[in-house]
PAZA-271477 format. One record per residue (C-alpha): x, z, y; residue in three letters. Coordinates in pm, whole numbers. Layout:
<x:X&z:Z&y:Y&code:Ala>
...
// end
This chain:
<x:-6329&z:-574&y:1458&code:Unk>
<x:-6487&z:-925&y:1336&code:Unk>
<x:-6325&z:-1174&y:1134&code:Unk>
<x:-6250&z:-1432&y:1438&code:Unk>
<x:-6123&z:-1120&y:1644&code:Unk>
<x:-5830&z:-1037&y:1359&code:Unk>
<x:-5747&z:-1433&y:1403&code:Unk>
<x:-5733&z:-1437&y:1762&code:Unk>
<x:-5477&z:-1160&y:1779&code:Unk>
<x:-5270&z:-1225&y:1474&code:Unk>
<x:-5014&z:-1498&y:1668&code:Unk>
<x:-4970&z:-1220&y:1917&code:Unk>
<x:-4871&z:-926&y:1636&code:Unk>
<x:-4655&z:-1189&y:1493&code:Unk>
<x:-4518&z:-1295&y:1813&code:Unk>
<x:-4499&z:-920&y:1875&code:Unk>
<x:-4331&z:-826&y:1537&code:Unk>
<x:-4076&z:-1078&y:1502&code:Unk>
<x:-3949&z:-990&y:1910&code:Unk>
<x:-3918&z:-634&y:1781&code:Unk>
<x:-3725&z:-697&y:1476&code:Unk>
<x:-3501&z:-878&y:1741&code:Unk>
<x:-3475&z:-641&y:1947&code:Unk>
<x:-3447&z:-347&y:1666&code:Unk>
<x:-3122&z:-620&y:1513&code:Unk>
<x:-2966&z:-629&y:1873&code:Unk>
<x:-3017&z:-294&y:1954&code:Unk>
<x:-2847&z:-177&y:1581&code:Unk>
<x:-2574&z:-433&y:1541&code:Unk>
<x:-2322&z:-145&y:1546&code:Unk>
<x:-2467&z:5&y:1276&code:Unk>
<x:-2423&z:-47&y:913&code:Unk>
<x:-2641&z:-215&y:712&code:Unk>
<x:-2755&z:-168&y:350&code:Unk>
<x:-2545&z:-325&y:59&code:Unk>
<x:-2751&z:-588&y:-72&code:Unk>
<x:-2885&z:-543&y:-424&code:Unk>
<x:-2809&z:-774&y:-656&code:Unk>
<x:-3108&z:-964&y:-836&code:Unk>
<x:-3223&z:-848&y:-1166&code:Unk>
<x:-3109&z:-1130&y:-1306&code:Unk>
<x:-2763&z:-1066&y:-1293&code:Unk>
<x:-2599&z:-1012&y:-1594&code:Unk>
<x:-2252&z:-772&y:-1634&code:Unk>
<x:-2007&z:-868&y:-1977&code:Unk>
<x:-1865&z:-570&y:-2054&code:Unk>
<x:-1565&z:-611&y:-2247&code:Unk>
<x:-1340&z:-310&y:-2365&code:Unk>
<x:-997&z:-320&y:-2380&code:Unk>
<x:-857&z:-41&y:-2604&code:Unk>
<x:-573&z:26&y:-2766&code:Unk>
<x:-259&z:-213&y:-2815&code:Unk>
<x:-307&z:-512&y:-2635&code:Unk>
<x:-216&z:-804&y:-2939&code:Unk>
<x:-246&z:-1181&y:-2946&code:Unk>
<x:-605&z:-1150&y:-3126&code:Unk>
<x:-745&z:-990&y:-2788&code:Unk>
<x:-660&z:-1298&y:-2586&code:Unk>
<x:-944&z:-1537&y:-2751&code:Unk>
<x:-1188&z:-1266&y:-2737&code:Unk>
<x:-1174&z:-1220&y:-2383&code:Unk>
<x:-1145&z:-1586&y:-2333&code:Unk>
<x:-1466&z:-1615&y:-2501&code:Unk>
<x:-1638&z:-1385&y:-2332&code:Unk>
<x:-1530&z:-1519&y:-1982&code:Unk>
<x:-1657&z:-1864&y:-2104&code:Unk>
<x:-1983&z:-1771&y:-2201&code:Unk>
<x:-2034&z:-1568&y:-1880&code:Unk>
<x:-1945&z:-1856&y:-1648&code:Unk>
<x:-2303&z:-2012&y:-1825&code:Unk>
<x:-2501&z:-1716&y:-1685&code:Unk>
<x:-2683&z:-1725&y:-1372&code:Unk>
<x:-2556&z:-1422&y:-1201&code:Unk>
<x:-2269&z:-1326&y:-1474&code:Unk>
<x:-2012&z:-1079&y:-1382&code:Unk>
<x:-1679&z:-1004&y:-1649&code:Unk>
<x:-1596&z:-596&y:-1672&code:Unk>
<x:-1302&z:-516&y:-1866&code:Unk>
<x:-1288&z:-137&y:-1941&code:Unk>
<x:-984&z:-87&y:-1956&code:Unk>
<x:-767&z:215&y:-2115&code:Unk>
<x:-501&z:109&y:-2311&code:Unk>
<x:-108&z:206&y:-2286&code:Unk>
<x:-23&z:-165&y:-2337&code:Unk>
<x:120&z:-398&y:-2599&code:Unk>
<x:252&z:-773&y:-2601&code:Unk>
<x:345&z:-918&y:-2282&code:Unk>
<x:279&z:-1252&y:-2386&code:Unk>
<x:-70&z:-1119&y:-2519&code:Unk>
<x:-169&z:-1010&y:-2124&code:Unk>
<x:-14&z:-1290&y:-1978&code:Unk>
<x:-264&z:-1516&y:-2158&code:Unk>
<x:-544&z:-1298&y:-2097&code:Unk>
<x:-393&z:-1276&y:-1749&code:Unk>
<x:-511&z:-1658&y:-1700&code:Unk>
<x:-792&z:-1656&y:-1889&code:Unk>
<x:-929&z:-1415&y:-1582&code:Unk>
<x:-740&z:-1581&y:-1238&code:Unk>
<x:-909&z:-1896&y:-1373&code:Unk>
<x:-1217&z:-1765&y:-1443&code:Unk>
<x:-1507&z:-1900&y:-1156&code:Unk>
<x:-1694&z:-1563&y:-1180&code:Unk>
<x:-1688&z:-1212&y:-1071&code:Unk>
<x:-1366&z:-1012&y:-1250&code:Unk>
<x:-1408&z:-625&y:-1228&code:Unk>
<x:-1138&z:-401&y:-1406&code:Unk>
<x:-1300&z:-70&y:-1450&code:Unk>
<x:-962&z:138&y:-1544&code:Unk>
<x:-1099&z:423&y:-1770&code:Unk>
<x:-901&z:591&y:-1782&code:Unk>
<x:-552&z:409&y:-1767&code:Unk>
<x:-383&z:109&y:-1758&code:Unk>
<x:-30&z:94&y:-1840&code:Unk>
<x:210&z:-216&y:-1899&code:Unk>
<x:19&z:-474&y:-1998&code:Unk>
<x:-312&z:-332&y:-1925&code:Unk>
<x:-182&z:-299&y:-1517&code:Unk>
<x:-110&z:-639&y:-1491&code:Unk>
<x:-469&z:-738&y:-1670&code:Unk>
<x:-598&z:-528&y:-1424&code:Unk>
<x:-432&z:-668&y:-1132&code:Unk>
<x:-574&z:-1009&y:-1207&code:Unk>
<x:-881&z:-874&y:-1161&code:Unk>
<x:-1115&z:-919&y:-872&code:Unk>
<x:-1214&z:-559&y:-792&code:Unk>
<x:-1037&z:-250&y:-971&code:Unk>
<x:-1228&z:64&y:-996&code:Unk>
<x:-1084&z:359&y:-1149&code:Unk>
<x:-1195&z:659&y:-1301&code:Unk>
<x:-1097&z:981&y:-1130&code:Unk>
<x:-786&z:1124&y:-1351&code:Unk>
<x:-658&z:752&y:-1379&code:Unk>
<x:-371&z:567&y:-1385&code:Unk>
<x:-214&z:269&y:-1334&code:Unk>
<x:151&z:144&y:-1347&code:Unk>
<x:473&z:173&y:-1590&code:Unk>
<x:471&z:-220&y:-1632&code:Unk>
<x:857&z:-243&y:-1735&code:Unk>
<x:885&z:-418&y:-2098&code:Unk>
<x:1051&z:-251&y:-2336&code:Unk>
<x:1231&z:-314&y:-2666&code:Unk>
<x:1425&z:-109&y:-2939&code:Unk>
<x:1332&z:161&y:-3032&code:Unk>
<x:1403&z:241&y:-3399&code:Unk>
<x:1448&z:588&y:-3605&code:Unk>
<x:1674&z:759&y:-3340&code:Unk>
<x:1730&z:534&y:-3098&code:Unk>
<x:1594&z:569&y:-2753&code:Unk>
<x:1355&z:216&y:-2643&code:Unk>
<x:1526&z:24&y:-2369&code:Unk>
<x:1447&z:-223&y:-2106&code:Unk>
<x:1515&z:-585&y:-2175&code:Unk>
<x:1741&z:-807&y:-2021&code:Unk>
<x:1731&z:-921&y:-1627&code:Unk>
<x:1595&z:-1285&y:-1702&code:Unk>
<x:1289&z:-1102&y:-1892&code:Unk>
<x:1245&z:-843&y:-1615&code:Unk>
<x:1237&z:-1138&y:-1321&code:Unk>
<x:987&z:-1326&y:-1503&code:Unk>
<x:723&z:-1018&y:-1477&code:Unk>
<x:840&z:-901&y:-1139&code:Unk>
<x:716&z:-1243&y:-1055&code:Unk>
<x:383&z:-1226&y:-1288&code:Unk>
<x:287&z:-858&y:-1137&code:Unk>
<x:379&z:-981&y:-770&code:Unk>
<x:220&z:-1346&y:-780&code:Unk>
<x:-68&z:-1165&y:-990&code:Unk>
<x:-128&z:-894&y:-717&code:Unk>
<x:-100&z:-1134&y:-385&code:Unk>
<x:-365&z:-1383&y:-559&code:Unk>
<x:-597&z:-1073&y:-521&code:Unk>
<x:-506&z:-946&y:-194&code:Unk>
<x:-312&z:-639&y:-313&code:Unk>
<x:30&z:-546&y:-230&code:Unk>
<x:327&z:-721&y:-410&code:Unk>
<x:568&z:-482&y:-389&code:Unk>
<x:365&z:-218&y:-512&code:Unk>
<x:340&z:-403&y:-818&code:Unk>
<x:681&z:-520&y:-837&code:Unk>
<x:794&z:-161&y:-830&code:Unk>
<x:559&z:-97&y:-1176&code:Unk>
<x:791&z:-360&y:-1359&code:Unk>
<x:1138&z:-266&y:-1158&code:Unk>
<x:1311&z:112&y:-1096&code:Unk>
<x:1500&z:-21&y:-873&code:Unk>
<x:1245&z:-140&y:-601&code:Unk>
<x:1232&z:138&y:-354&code:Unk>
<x:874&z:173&y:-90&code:Unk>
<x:936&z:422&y:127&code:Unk>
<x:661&z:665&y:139&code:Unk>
<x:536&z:554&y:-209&code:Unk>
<x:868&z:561&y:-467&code:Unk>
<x:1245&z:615&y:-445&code:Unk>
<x:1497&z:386&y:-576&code:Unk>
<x:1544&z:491&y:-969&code:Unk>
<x:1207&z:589&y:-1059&code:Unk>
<x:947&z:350&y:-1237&code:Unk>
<x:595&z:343&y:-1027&code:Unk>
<x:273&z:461&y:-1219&code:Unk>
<x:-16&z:571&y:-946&code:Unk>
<x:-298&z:834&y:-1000&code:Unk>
<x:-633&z:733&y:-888&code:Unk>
<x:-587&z:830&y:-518&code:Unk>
<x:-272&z:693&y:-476&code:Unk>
<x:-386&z:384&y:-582&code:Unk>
<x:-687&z:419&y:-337&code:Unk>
<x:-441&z:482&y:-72&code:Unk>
<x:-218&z:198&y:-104&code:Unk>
<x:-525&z:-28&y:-200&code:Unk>
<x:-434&z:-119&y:-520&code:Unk>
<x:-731&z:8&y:-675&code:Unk>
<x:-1105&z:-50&y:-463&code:Unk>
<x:-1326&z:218&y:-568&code:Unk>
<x:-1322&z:514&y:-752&code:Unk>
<x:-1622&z:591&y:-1047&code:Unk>
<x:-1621&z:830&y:-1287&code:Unk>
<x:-1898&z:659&y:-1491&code:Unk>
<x:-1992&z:286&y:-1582&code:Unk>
<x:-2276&z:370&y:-1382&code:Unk>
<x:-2147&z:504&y:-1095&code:Unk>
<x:-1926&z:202&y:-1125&code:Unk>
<x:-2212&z:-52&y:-1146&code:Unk>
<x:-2332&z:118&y:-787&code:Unk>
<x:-1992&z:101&y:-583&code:Unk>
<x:-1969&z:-264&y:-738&code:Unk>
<x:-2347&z:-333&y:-643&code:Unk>
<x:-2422&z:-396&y:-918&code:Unk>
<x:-2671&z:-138&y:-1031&code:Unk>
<x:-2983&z:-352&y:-1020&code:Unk>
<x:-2789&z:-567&y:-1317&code:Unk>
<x:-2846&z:-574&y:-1691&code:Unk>
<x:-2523&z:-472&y:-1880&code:Unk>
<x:-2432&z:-660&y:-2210&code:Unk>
<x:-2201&z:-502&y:-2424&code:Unk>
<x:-1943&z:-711&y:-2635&code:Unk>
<x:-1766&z:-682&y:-2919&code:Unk>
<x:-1511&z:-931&y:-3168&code:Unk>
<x:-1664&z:-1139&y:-3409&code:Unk>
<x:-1564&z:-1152&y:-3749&code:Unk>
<x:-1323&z:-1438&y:-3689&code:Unk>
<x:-1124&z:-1249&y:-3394&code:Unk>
<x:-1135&z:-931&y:-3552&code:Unk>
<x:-903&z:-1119&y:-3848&code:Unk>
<x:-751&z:-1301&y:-3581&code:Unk>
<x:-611&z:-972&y:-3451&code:Unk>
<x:-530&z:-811&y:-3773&code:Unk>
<x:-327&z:-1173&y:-3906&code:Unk>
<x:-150&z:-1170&y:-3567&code:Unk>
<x:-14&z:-825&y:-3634&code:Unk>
<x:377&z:-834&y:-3691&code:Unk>
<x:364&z:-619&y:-4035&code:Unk>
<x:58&z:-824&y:-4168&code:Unk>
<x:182&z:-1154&y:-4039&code:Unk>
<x:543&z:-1106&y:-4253&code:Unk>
<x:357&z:-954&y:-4532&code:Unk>
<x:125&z:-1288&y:-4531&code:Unk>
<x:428&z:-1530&y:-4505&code:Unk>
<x:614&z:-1380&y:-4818&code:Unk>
<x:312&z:-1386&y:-5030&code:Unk>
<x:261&z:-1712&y:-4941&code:Unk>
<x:612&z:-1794&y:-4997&code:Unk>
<x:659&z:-1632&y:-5307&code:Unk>
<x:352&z:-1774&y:-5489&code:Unk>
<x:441&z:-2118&y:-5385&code:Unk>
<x:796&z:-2075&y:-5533&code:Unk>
<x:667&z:-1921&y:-5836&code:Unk>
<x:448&z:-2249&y:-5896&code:Unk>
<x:785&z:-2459&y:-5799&code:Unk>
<x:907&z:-2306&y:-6149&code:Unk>
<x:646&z:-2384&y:-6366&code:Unk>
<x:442&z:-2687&y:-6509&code:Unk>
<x:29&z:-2679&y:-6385&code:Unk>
<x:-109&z:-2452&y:-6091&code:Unk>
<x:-204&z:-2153&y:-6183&code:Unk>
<x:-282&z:-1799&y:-6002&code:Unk>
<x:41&z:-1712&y:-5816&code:Unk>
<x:10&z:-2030&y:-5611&code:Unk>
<x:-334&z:-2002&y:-5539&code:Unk>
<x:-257&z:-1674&y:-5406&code:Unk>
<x:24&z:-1811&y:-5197&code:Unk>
<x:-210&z:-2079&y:-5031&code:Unk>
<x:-491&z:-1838&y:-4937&code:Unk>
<x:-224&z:-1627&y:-4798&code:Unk>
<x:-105&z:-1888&y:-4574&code:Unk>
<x:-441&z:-1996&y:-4500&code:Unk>
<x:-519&z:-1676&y:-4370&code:Unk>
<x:-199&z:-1633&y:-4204&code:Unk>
<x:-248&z:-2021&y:-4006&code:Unk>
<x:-649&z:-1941&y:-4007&code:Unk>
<x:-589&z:-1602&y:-3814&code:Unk>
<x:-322&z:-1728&y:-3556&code:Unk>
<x:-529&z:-2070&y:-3524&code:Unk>
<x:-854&z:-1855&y:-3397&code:Unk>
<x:-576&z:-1635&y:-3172&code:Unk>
<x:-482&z:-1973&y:-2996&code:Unk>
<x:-117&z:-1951&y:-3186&code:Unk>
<x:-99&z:-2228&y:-3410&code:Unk>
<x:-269&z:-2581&y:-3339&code:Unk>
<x:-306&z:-2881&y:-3582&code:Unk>
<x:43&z:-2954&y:-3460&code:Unk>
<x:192&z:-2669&y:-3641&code:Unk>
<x:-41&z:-2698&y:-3929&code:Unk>
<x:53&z:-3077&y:-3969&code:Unk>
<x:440&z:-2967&y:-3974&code:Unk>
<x:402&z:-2683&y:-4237&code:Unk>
<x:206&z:-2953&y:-4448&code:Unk>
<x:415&z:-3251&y:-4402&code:Unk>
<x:723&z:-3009&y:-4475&code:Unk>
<x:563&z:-2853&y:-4798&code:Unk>
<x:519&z:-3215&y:-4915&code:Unk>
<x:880&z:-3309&y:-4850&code:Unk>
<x:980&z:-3035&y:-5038&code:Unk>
<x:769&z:-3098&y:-5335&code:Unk>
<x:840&z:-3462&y:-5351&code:Unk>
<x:1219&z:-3294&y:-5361&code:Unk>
<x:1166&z:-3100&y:-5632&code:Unk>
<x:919&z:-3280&y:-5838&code:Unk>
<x:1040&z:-3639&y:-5822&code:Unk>
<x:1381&z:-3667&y:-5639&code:Unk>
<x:1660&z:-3511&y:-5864&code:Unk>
<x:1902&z:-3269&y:-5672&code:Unk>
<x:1849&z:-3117&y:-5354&code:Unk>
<x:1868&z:-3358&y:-5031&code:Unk>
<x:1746&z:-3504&y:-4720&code:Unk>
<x:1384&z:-3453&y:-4808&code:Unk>
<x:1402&z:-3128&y:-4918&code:Unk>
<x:1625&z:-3001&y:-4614&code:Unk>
<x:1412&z:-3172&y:-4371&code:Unk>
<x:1069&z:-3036&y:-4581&code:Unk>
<x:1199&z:-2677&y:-4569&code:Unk>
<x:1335&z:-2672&y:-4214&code:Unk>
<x:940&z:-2872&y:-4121&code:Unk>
<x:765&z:-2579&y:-4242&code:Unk>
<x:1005&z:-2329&y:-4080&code:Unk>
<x:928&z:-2445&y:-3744&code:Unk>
<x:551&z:-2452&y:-3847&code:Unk>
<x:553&z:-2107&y:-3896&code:Unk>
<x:770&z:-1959&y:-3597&code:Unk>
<x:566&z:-2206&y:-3360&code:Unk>
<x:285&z:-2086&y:-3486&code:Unk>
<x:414&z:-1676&y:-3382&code:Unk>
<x:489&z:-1802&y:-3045&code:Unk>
<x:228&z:-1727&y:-2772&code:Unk>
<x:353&z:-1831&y:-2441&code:Unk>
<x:509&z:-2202&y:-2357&code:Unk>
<x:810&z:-2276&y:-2570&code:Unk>
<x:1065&z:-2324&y:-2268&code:Unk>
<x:970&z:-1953&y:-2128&code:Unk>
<x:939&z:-1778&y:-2501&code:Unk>
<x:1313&z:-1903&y:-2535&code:Unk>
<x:1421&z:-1750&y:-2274&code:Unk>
<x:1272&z:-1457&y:-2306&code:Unk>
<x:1375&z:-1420&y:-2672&code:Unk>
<x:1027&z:-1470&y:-2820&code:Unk>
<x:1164&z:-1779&y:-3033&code:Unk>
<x:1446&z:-1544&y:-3172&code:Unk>
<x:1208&z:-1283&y:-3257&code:Unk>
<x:955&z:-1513&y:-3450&code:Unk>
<x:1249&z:-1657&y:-3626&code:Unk>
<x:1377&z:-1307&y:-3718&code:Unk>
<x:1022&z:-1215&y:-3844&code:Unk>
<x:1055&z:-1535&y:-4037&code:Unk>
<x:1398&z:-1435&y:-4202&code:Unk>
<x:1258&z:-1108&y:-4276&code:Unk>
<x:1003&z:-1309&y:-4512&code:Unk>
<x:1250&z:-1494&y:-4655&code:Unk>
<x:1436&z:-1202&y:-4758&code:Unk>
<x:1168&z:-1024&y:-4888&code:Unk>
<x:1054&z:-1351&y:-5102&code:Unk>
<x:1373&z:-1352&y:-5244&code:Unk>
<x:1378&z:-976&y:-5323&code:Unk>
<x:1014&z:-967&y:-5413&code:Unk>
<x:1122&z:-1275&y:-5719&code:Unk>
<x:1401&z:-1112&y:-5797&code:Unk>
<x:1190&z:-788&y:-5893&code:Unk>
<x:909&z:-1022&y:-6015&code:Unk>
<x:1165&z:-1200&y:-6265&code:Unk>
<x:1343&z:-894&y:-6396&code:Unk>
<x:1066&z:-656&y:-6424&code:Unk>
<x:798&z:-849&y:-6569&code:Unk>
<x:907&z:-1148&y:-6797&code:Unk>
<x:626&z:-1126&y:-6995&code:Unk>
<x:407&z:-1191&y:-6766&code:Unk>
<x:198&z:-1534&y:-6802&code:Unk>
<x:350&z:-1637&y:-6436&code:Unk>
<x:737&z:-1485&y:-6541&code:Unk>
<x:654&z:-1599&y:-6883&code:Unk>
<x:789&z:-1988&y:-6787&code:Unk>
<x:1062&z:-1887&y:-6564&code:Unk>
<x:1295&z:-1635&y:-6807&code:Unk>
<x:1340&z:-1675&y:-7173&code:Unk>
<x:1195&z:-1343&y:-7290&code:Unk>
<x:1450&z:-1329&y:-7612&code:Unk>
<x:1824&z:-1203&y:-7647&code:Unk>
<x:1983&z:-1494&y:-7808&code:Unk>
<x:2342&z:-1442&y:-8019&code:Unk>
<x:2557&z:-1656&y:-8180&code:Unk>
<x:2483&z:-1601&y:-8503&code:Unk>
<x:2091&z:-1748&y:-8408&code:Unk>
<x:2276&z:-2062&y:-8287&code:Unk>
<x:2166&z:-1945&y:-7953&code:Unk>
<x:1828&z:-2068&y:-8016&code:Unk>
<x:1501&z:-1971&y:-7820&code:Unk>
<x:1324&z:-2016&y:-8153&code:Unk>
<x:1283&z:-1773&y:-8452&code:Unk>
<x:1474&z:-1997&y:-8750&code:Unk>
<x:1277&z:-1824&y:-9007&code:Unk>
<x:901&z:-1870&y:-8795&code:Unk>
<x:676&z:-2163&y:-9016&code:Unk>
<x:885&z:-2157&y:-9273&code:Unk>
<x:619&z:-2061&y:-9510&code:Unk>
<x:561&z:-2450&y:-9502&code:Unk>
<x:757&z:-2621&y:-9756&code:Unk>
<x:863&z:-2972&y:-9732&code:Unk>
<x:665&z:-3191&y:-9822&code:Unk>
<x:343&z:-3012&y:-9676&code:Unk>
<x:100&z:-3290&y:-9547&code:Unk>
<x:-100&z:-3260&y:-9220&code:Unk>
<x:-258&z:-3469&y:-8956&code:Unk>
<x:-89&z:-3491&y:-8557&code:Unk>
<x:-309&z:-3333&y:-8313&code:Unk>
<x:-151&z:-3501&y:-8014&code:Unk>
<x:121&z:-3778&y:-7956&code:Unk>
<x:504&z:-3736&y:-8075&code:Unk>
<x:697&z:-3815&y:-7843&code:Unk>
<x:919&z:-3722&y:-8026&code:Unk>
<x:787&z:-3330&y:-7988&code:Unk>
<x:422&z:-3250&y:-8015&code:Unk>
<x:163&z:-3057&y:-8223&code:Unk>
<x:68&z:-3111&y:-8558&code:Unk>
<x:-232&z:-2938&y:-8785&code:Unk>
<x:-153&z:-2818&y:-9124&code:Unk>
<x:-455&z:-2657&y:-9261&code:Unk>
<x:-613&z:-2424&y:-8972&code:Unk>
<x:-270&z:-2414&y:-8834&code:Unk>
<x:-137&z:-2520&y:-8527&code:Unk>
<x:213&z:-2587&y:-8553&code:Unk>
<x:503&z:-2721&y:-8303&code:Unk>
<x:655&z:-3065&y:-8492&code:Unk>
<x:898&z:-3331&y:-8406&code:Unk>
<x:932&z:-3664&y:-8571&code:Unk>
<x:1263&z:-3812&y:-8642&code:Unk>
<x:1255&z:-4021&y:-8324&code:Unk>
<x:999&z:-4257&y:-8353&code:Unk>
<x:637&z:-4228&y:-8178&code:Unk>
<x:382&z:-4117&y:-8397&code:Unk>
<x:13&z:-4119&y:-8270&code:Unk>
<x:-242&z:-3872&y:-8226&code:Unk>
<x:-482&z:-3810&y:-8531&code:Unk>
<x:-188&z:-3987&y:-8790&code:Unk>
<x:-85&z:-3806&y:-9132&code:Unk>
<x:191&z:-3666&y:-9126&code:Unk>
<x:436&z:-3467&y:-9391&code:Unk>
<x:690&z:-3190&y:-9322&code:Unk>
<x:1045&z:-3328&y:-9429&code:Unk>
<x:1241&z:-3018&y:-9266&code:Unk>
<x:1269&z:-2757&y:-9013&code:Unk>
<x:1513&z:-2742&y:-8722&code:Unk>
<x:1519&z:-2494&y:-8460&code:Unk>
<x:1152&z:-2334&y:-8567&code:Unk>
<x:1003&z:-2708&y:-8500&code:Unk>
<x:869&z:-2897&y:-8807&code:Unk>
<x:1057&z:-3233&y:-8865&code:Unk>
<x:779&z:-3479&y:-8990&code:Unk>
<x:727&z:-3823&y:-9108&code:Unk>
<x:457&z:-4039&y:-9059&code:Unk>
<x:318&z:-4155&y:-9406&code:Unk>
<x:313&z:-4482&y:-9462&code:Unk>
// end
């Protein structure tokens, strides 16, 4: 066939070609068509969520939905198998994905209890692993030694009723499924009785379309999702989450505050700076850095804690007594500090008893600051930090109840010459050969570098006079 031949009939294959895709569209409607793959250049965030959900796991997600929103294509994945943690700690991460303007999958591998149900309710699609299980949302407290946990009060229990329910509806999904997660009470007929706390296996959460899909694999997931033509980009903390989430820890977080604490009052005892408040600064540092990076504590609570820790040390250092300043320094610094434990809005941690248990945590420093100088004082008073605090020598009567040995420099008699290292004011140093000695004058100021002579000895200090 010649060249002009092929162009004379190629309108009429076209015309030919398109009428038969038509036709072959008409004649198929009914039947299903092929999931479209998504382009290569879509990009999946994998983020795992493992073990106890904590405050330090809210930025970290946060982060990572940020910096997906930026990617052409970017989907969020939480795996997810964790048997929960802080409420407050999944509410924010909660947010962080509702308000996220991207994909959200929750691939639940292979559970997601308490906190981790209602971070996977937020989520866009759910897939879950076969074996799976989602549920047991009811927040708990107590606990201790022998005793049994419990469930908290009513005014707690209506606020996450309301987070699972609103949570689940914004999705599509049944509310009182998830209601019946946070409540025994709520009875579905066909699905729980009245008295038992919901927690669904993978096909019951199929069947009451909680959960979309079931995978067994991140791969398998990737397909049902439609996702399998994507690239997948692990992610893990960075350095400064990683100590957000340790800081944020209860244990570490008291342990940090009465540290902190106790070096500062150490230094509150004694003339200069020296180690023990050093210590108690980078402990509070680390304490404010960690819960600053964990979206805790803002300049706002850093300001208080500083403006109250300058109160107090204008109290001690230049007003006498104990007032206004130092009341209103210490109680400054207290609300620093339990602000800066307090995740959720102030109004809602107060009434769900958040405020009281920062301020307990708080106490519990205290305590142990007090206890921990106590021991410090008793135990080690000859120590260079103890050293200033506690006279180190039994005094009697006999001595004259002095802090001085009568008999020590003695071996100067009066009338030794020697030349005043630093100002007497009236007490300062004086040099008496290679010595160093302690001196006093008999009142009057007597300049650095003047000669002096020894005219007595009271209370191991040498009484001098300058020479004329």
């Amino acid at each position: 066939m010649t060249q002009n031949r092929r162009r004379a009939l190629w309108p009429i294959l076209l015309c030919l070609g398109v009428g038969g895709h038509v036709l072959a569209l008409q004649e198929g409607s009914d039947e299903p068509t092929e999931p479209a793959q998504v382009p290569k250049s879509a990009t999946v965030f994998r983020i795992p969520i493992e073990g106890t959900v904590d405050l330090g796991m809210a930025p970290f997600v946060a982060r990572i939905i940020e910096e997906a929103t930026h990617v052409e294509g970017g989907v969020v994945l939480l795996d997810i198998d964790t048997f929960g943690g802080r409420v407050d700690a999944a509410v924010l991460i909660r947010d962080a994905i509702l308000e996220a303007p991207i994909r959200t999958v929750a691939f639940i591998h292979p559970r997601a209890i308490s906190a981790g149900a209602l971070i996977s309710l937020a989520c866009e699609n759910i897939v879950i692993a076969p074996g799976g299980s989602i549920g047991a949302a009811t927040p708990i407290s107590g606990g201790g030694g022998d005793e049994e946990p419990t469930a908290v009060g009513e005014k707690y229990m209506s606020y996450m009723r309301a987070e699972m329910r609103t949570t689940a509806e914004t999705r599509g999904r049944r509310g009182d499924v998830a209601e019946a997660m946070v409540d025994r009470d709520i009875e579905i007929e066909g699905i729980i009785e009245k008295g038992k706390l919901l927690t669904l296996s993978t096909d019951d959460a199929l069947e009451v379309e909680i959960a979309d899909y079931k995978a067994a694999t991140l791969l398998e997931a990737l397909e049902v999702l439609e996702l399998s033509g994507a690239e997948v980009e692990d992610r893990e903390m960075n350095w400064a989450e990683v100590i957000a989430r340790a800081v944020s820890e209860p244990t570490v977080s008291s342990l940090l505050m009465s540290i902190g604490f106790l070096g500062i009052m150490i230094e509150l005892y004694q003339p200069g700076w020296g180690l023990p408040g050093s210590l108690g600064l980078v402990a509070l540092g680390t304490f404010f850095f960690g819960h600053y990076v964990a979206n805790l504590a803002g300049w706002e609570e850093l300001l208080l804690f500083a403006v109250g820790a300058a109160l107090l040390a204008l109290e001690v250092f230049v007003i006498p007594g104990f007032g206004i300043a130092g009341v209103s320094g210490a109680a400054l610094m207290l609300a620093g500090v339990v602000l800066s434990l307090i995740g959720l809005d102030l109004r809602v941690s107060w009434d769900l008893g958040f405020v009281n248990q920062a301020l307990v945590m708080v106490s519990t420093s205290i305590v142990l600051t007090a206890v921990g100088g106590a021991i410090l004082v008793r135990l080690l008073p000859a120590t260079g930090a103890t050293r200033r605090l506690v006279l180190g020598q039994s005094l009697s009567v006999d001595e004259g109840f002095s802090s001085h040995d009568p008999t020590e420099k003695q071996d100067f008699p009066t009338g030794t010459g020697g030349v005043a290292l630093t100002d007497l004011r009236p007490a300062g140093k004086i040099r008496v050969g290679a010595d160093r000695i302690d001196a006093v004058s008999e009142g009057e100021f007597v300049a650095a570098g003047s000669n002096v002579t020894i005219i007595g000895w009271r209370s191991g200090n040498a009484v001098v006079r300058e020479d004329a």
